[in-house]
Rosetta silent file (secondary structure, phi, psi, omega in degrees, C-alpha in Angstrom):
SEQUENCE: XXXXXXXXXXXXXXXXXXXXXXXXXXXXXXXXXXXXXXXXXXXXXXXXXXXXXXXXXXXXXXXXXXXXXXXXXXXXXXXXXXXXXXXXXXXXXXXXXXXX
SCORE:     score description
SCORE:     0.000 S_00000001
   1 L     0.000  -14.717  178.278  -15.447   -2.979    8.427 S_00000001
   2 L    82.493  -35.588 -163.696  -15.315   -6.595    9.371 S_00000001
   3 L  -113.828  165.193  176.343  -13.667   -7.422    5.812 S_00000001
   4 L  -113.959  176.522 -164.744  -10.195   -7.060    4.622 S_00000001
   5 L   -82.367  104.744  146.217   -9.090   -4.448    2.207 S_00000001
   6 L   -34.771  150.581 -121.866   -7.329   -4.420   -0.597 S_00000001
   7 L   -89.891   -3.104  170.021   -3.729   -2.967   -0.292 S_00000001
   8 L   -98.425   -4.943 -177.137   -5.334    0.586   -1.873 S_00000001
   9 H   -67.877  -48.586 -124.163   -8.643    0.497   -0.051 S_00000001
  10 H  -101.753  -30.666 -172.597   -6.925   -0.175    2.770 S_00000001
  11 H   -56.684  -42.470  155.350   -3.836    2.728    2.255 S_00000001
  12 H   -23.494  -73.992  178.434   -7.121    4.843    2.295 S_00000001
  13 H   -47.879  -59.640 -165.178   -8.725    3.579    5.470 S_00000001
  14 H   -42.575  -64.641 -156.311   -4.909    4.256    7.251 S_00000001
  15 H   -37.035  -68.137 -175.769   -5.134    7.644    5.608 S_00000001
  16 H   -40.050  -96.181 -148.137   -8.996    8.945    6.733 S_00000001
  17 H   -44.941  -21.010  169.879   -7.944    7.895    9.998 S_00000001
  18 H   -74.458  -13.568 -170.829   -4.902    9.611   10.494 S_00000001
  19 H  -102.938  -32.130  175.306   -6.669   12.887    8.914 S_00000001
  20 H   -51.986  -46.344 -146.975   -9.837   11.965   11.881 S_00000001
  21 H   -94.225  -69.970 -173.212   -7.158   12.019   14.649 S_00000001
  22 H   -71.662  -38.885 -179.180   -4.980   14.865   13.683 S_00000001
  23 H   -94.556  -33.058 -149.076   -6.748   17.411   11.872 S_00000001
  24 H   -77.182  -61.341  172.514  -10.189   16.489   12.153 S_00000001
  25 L    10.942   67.047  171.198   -9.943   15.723   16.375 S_00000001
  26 L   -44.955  -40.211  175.373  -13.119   17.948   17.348 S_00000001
  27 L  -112.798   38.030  167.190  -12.448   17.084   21.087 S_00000001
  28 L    43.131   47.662 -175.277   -8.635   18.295   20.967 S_00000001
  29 L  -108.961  -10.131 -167.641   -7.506   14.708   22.654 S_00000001
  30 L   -55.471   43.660 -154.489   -4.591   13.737   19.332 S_00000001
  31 L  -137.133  -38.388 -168.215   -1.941   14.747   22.235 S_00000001
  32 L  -125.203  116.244 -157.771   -2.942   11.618   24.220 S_00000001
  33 H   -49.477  -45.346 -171.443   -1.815    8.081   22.811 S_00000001
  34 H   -77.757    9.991  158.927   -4.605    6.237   24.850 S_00000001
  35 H   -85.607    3.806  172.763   -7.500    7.866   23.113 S_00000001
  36 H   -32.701  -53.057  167.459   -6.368    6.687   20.094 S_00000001
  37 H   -54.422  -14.819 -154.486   -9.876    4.480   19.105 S_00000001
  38 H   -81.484  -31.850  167.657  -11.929    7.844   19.979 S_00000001
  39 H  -115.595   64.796  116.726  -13.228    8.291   16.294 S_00000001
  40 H   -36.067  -18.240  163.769  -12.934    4.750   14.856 S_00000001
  41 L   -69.118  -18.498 -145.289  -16.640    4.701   15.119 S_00000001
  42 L   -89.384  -34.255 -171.979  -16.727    7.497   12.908 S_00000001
  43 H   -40.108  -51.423 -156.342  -14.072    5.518   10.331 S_00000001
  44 H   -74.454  -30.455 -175.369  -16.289    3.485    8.405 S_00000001
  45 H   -79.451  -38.076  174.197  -19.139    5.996    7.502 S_00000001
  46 H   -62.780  -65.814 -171.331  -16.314    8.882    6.645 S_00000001
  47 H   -72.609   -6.937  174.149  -14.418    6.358    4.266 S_00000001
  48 H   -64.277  -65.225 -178.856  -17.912    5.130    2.364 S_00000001
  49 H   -41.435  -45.621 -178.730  -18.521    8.968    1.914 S_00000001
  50 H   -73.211  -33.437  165.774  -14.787    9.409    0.610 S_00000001
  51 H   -88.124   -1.823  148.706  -15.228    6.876   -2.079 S_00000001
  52 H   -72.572  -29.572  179.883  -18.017    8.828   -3.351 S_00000001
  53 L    75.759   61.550 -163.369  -16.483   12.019   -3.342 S_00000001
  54 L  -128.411   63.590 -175.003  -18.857   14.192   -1.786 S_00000001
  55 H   -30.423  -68.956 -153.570  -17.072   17.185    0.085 S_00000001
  56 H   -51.562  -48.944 -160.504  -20.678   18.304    1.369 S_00000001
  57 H   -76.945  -33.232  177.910  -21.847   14.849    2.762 S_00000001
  58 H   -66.745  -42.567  177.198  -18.422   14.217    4.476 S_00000001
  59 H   -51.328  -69.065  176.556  -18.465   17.938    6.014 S_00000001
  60 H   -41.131  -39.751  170.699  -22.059   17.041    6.897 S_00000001
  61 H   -81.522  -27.220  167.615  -21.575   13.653    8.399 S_00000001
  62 H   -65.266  -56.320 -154.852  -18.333   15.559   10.474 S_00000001
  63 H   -66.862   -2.525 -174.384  -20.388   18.443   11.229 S_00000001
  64 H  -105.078  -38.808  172.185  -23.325   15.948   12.807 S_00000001
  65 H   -68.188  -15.321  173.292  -20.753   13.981   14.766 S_00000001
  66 H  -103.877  -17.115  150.664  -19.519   16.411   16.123 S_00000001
  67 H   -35.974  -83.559 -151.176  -22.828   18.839   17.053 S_00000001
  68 H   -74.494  -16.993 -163.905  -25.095   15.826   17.523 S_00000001
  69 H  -109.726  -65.569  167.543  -23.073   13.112   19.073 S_00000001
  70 L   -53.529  -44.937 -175.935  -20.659   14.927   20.560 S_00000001
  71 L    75.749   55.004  161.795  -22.308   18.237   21.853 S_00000001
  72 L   -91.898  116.760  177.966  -20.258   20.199   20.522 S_00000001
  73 L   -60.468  126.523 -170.506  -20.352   23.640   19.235 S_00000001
  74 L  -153.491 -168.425 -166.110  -18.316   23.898   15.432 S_00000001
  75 L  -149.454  111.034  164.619  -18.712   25.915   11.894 S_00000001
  76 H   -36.924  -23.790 -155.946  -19.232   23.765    9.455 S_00000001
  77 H   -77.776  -31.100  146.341  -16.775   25.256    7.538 S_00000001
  78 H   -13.791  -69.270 -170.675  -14.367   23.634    9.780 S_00000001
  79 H   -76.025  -27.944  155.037  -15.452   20.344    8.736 S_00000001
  80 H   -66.324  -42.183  138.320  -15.432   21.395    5.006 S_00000001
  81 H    -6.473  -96.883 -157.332  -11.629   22.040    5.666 S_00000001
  82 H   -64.920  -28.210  169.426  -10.892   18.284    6.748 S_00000001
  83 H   -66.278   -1.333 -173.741  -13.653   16.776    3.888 S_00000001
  84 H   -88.239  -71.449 -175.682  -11.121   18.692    1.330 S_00000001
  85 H   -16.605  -67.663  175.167   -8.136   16.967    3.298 S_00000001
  86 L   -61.144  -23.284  178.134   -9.810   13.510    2.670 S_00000001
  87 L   -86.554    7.525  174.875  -10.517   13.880   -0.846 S_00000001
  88 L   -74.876  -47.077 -152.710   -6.850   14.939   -1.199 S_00000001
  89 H   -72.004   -5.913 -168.594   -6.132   11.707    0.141 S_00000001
  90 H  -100.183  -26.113 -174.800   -8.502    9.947   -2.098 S_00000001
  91 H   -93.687  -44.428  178.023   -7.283   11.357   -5.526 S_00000001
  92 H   -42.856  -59.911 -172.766   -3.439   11.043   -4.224 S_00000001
  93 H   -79.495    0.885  162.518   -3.820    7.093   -3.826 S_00000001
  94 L    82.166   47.250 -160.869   -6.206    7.072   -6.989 S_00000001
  95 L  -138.994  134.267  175.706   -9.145    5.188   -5.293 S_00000001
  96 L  -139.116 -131.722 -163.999  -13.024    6.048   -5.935 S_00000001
  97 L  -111.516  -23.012  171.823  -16.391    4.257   -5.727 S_00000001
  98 L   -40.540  -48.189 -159.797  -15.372    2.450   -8.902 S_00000001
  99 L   -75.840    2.263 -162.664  -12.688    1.035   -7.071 S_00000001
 100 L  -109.522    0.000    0.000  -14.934   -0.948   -4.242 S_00000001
């Protein structure tokens, strides 16, 4: 993001990514520590989308990285699944677009 965070923005950021790596983890690698970085590209575009609150565009922006980027075969509905996840994570620490 380049910038730094404020300490609920940021509780956020931790959050996504930990929901990217373990639940989200499209190319089954959360088993092995030195892939750790494999979706930090993914981070920044996922947590914009999460302070909007837009289940559909975050399923949609999962469901393209992992199709289009990746070449991967999925169900969207998958990816609706883990866009729920993040917006759990978004009302638990009480952070929205207001908040940016």
């Amino acid at each position: 993001m380049g910038t730094k965070l404020p300490p609920r923005q940021l509780e956020l950021y931790r959050a996504i990514d930990e929901i990217l790596w373990r639940e989200w983890d499209p190319i089954g690698i959360s088993d092995i520590s030195t892939a750790r970085d494999e979706y930090y590209g993914y981070l920044p575009e996922v947590y914009r989308l999460a302070l909007l609150g837009d289940r559909a565009k975050i399923a949609d922006y999962l469901f393209w990285a992992a199709t289009d980027r990746m070449g991967l075969t999925t169900q969207r509905n998958q990816h609706l699944v883990v866009a729920d996840r993040i917006l759990e994570a978004t009302h638990r620490i009480g952070i929205g677009a207001n908040d940016t």
